[in-house]
Every structure is written in structure tokens, then in C-alpha cells.
N, C-alpha and C positions, 0 to 999 in steps of 0.2 A: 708725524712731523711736528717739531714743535712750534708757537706761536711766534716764534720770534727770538732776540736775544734774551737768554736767562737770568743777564744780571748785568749791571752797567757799567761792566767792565768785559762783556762779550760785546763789545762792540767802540771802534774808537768815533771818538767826539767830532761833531761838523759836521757830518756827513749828512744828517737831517734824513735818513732811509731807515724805513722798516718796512721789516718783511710783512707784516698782514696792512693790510688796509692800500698800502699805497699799488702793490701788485695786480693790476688788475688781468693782463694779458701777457704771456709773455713767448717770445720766438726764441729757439736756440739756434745758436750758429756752429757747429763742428763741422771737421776735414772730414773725419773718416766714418763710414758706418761701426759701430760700435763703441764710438765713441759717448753717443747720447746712452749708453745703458752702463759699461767699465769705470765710466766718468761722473757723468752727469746724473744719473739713474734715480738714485733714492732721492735729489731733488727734484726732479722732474714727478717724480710720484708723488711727490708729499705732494708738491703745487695741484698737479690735478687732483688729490684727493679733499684740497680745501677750496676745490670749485674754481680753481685756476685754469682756462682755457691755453692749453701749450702748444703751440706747432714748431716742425722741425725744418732747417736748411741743412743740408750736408753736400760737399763741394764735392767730392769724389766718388769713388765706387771702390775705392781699400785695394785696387787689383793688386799692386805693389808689395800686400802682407809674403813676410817669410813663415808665416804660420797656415797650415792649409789642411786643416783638419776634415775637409768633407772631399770627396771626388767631384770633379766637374770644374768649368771658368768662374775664378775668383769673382770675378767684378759682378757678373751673373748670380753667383751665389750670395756674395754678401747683399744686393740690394735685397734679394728676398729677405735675407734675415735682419735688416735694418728695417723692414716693412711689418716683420712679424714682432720685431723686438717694441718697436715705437707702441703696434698694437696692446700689447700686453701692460704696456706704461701711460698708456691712454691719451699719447700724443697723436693728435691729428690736424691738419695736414702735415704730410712729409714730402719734403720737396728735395729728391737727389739728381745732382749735378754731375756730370762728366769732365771734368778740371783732372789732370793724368795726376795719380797718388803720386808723393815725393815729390811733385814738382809746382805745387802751389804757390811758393813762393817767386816762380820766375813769370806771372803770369801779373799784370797792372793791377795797383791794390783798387783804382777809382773801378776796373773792371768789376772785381767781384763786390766792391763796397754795390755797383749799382744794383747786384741779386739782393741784397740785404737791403737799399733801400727802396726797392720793387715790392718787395713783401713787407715791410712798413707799410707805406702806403696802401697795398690791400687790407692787411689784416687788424692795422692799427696797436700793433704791442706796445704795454705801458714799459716793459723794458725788455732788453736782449740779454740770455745768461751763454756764456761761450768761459773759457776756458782760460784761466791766469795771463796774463803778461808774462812770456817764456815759454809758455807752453806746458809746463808743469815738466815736461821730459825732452826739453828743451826741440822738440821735433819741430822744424822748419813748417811744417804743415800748419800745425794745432797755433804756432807765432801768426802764420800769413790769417788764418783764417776770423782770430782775433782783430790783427789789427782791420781786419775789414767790417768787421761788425762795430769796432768802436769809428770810424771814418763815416759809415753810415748814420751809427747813433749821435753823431756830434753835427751830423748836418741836418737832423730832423727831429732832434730834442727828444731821445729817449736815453731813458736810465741804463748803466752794464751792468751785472755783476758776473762778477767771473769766481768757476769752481778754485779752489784752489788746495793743498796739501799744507798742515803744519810741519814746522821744520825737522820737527821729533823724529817724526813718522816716514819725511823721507830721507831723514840719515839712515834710521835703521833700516829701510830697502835698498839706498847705495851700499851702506855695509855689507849688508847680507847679500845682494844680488851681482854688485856690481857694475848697480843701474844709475841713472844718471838724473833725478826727479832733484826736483828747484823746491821748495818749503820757502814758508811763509813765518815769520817768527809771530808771538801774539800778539803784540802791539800791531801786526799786519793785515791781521784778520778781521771784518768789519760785521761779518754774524757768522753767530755757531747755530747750529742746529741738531736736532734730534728726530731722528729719521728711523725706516722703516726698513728694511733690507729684503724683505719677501719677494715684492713685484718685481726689484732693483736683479735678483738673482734668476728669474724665471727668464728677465727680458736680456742678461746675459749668455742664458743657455739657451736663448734663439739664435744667439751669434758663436753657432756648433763650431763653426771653420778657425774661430779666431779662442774660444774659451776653453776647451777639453784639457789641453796642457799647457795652460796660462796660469803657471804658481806664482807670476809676480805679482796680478790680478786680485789672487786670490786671498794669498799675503795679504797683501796693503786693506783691501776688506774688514779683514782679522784687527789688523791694525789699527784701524777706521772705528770699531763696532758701530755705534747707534749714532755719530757722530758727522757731519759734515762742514763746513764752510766753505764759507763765500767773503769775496773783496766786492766792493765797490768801485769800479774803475773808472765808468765818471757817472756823473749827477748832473742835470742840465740842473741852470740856475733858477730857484721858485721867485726870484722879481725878474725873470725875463722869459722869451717864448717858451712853453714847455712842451710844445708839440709841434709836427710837421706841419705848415700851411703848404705844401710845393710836391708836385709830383716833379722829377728830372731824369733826363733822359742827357747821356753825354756823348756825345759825335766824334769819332777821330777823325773830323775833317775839319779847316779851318774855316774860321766865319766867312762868309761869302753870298749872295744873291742867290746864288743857285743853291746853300741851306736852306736860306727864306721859304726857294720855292717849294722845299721837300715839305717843310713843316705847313705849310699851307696844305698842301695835296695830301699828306697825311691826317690834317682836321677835316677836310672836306668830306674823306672815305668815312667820315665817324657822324656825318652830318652839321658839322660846324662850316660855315662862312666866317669869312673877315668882316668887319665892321669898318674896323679902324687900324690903323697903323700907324705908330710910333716911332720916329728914328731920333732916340735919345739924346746917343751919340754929336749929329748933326744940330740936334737942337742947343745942347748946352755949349758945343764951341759957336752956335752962329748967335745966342743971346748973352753968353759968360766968358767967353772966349775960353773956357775949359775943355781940358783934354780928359779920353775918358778912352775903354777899351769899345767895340762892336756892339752896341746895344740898343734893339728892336722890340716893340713891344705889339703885339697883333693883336686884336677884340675880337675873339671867338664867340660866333653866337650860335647854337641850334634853336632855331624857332619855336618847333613844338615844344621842348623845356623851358625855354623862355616863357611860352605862354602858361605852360600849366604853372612857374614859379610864381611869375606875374597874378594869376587868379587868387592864386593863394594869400600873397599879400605886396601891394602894389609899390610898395617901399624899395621891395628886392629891385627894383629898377637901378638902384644905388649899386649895387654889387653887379652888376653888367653890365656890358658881354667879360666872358671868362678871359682874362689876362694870361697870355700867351708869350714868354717872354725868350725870345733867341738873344744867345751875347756871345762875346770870344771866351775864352778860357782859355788864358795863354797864350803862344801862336799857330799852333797846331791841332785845335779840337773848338768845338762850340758846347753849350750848355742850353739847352731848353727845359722851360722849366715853365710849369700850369699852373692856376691857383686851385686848390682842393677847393673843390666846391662842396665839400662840407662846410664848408666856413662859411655858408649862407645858413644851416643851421645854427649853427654853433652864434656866431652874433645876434641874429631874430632872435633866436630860442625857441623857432614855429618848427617843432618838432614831425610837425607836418608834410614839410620840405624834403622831409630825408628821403623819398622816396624818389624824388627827381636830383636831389644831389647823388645818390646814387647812383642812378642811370647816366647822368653827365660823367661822373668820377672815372665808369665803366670805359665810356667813349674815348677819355681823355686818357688815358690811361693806355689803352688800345693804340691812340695815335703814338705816343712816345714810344710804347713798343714793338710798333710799323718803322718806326726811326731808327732803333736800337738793333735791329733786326737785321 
């Protein structure tokens, strides 16, 4: 894989992105198992091969393919080969989803955005790489599953790039196949790359059921050699947040007292009490006479973290208890949302700490997914 763009005109201007240095972690988001190896592959390999930690999301189980090369339940057989294929590319973790194939698109994008921002928050990726705007083969799947991963990315300040085809390459597989692939013209393409094809093929041929007589596949490959790109789909802004402070959790019920109470009973099972309570809402029309949507704010404390932060250093009393914030969203759902209690690192700089922002992060984290649940 090569370093980066080869010349400064493999890459257009603004964009302020390069591929070494700023990559530090990165999560892929596709629909289908085989997608991360037919697709994504030979980046995904380069990135692990220069020490890039990659884990996968995939929303489905492929049952849907009209390709069915091995005997036995689709859905069964491709996770195996999405497990063996990831192995071989030396993506770990993989995380596959039961969302029905072909039909991704009729399901809430804020639903699957919150799988994409659930694994954000655990694993901390500097950017998400998922698949063009269109889909590349215009599949309604490869559209929804994108647009969830950039919904996600834009509410927690990480980088996209998306795989993408130049326009060359998929004229000549509509011509010849008959196929329906979206190209990208140069000025569209934001790095090229120079890639590896070895691992990329090994971790195709784990995905028996779908590659044996896949010449469109195979094709575009050919057509591809040592070559890859990537778009930029968005960049959080470098003078403003660049990273998640907020775990969230979103409710299909509307704001109401008996949320309040859930969200309380679900910090208690994690070891948090209330402290304090906030009714924002009520504050700012009874001092501003402003109108404003449902918004509560609760002081989460677990004592024993409290104390072990406290030893460490007495300041942290500043950034406590953990801000726990219920509001409406809309009029039909609520929005709870924690402060990552890394951010008690991350400001001290007492590198120290991380071991009980940790174990809060864990707890907290826990709660919202007692809510979500």
C-alpha cells in the first residue's frame, strides 16, 4: 500500500486529509458480508499492514444473494465466511447484524446510525471507510448503510472516506456486463492508492458461496490492478470539536417523567445515584421567559470512581458528577446522552485517570444500552 497520494494532483485541494499520519483507527461500516473483502479488501489490508487497527460492522447476513455456491442456509454460511474472510485481512472485531438483506433501506437511518455510534464510542475510530455515495452499484443496501455511518460520523466528529470506482473502469463493466456501477471522474477522487492484491484474494476465496462464478468481480480486479481510491465524504472541521465527547442513546418514546424515571433506574443498576437535577427547560422560561424543547440534566455519581478520581487529583472535583442529559427530540422520541468520561483525561492530561474513566465509560455505556434495549 502506498504512502499516500503520489503527486498533487492525486488528490483535490481543501480537503486537509492524508492517508498516513492522520489514520490512526479505523471502523468499516458495509451491508453485506463480502463486501469488506470484493470491495474494501486491498484497503483494508494495506491499513492493517501499516499498523492500522481496523474493525468491522456489517448490518446483514447476505441471505438474500442469488449466488449460492456452497450447500446449506445462506445467512449461516456467509457469517462463517465473513469471519474467516475478516481473519485473513486481519480485521478484528467483527460485528454482524441481523437487519433482513435488500431491505435496509426501509428500516430508520437514526436506528442503524446508533450501531455505528455505539461502536464509536467503544472503540474510538479516527475515521469510518464505508462505501461511495450511491452505492457504487447503486444497491439500496451499500446507499442506507452509508448514509448511517456518515449520520453517525457527523454527530461524533469523525473523518469518512468512502471506497470508490473511477469512471473509466466502470464504463467498461456496464459495457461489457451490463452492470449498473456509478464512477467517479478524477477531479472526484481524493487519494489513489497502491495496494496489494494477495490477502485481498485469499479473503475473497473465503467467501466460496458468493466468488466461484463472480466474473464481474473478477473483472473489475483485472481492471483495478495495484490501484485503489478513496473520496473523502466529510472531514469534521480542524478549529472546531474533532472528536465525540457524548455517549447517546435515542428512545422511541416521547419525553416524559416516566423516561426520567427509566434513566435513573438504568444509572442506579450501573452504580450511579443522582446528585442533582436540572430542569433546564423550566429554568430558562421562569428566569428568560424562553421557550425551549424537554430538557433535564441529572449528576450521575458512582462513589467508589468518584473517590479513586478524587485521590488522584483533587481538581477532578470540577468535572463532577457525570452529566446525564434527557431532552425531546421532536415529539415522538427522547435523546439521552452522558459525558464520555474520558474527557476527564483528555483535559487533566493525568494519564493516570484512564483507568477509572474507563470503568465509568463501561458503566455508562451499559446504562444507555439497558435503555436502548
Amino acid at each position: 500500500m502506498g504512502s499516500g497520494p503520489t503527486n498533487p494532483a492525486d488528490r483535490r485541494s481543501g480537503q486537509g486529509f492524508e492517508l498516513t499520519g492522520d489514520v490512526e483507527r479505523v471502523l468499516a461500516v458495509v451491508a453485506h458480508p463480502d463486501d469488506e473483502s470484493f470491495a474494501l479488501g486491498a484497503v483494508l489490508d494495506g491499513l492493517v499492514a501499516r499498523g492500522v487497527p481496523v474493525s468491522l460492522l456489517c448490518f446483514t447476513h447476505g441471505e438474500a444473494s442469488t449466488l449460492h455456491g456452497r450447500a446449506g442456509d445462506l445467512a449461516t454460511l456467509r457469517d462463517t465466511e465473513l469471519r474467516s474472510a475478516a481473519a485473513v485481512l486481519g480485521v478484528e472485531p467483527v460485528e454482524l447484524l441481523d437487519y433482513p438483506d435488500g431491505r435496509l433501506d426501509r428500516h430508520p437511518l437514526d436506528d442503524l446510525a446508533g450501531h455505528v455510534r455505539r461502536l464509536i464510542a467503544a472503540q474510538r475510530p479516527s475515521h469510518l471507510l464505508v462505501f461511495d455515495t450511491g452505492g457504487v452499484t447503486a444497491h439500496p443496501d451499500h446507499q442506507q448503510a452509508t448514509r448511517a455511518a456518515l449520520a453517525a460520523a457527523r454527530a461524533t466528529g469523525r473523518a469518512v472516506l468512502a471506497w470508490a470506482l473511477p469512471q473509466d473502469i466502470a464504463e467498461r463493466l456496464n459495457d461489457e456486463f451490463g452492470a449498473a456501477f456509478a464512477g467517479r471522474r478524477p477531479d472526484e477522487i481524493d487519494v489513489r492508492l497502491t495496494v496489494s492484491r494477495t490477502r485481498q484474494r485469499r479473503a475473497i476465496a473465503a467467501h466460496r458461496s458468493q466468488s466461484l462464478h463472480n466474473h464481474v468481480l473478477h473483472r473489475r480486479l483485472a481492471l483495478q490492478r495495484d490501484r485503489e481510491h478513496l473520496r473523502v465524504l466529510y472531514q469534521p472541521s480542524r478549529g472546531g470539536l474533532s472528536m465525540s465527547y457524548a455517549y447517546t442513546a435515542r428512545l422511541p418514546q416521547p419525553f416524559s417523567a416516566a423516561v426520567v424515571d427509566r434513566v435513573r433506574a438504568a444509572l442506579k443498576d450501573q452504580g450511579f445515584g443522582v446528585l442533582t437535577e436540572i430542569d433546564i427547560q423550566a429554568t430558562l422560561q421562569a428566569k428568560l421567559g424562553a421557550a425551549m424543547e424537554d430538557y433535564v440534566i441529572l449528576g450521575a455519581c458512582n462513589p467508589p470512581l468518584a473517590h479513586r478520581a478524587l485521590d488522584i487529583d483533587r481538581e477532578i472535583g470540577l468535572l463532577l458528577p457525570c452529566n446525564v442529559v434527557v431532552r425531546a427530540d421532536g415529539t415522538g422520541a427522547t435523546l439521552v446522552q452522558a459525558l464520555d468520561p474520558q474527557t476527564m483525561v483528555q483535559v487533566t492530561g493525568r494519564p493516570e485517570l484512564k483507568a477509572v474513566a474507563d470503568d465509568a465509560a463501561t458503566r455508562l455505556r451499559a446504562a444507555l444500552d439497558q435503555l436502548g434495549g
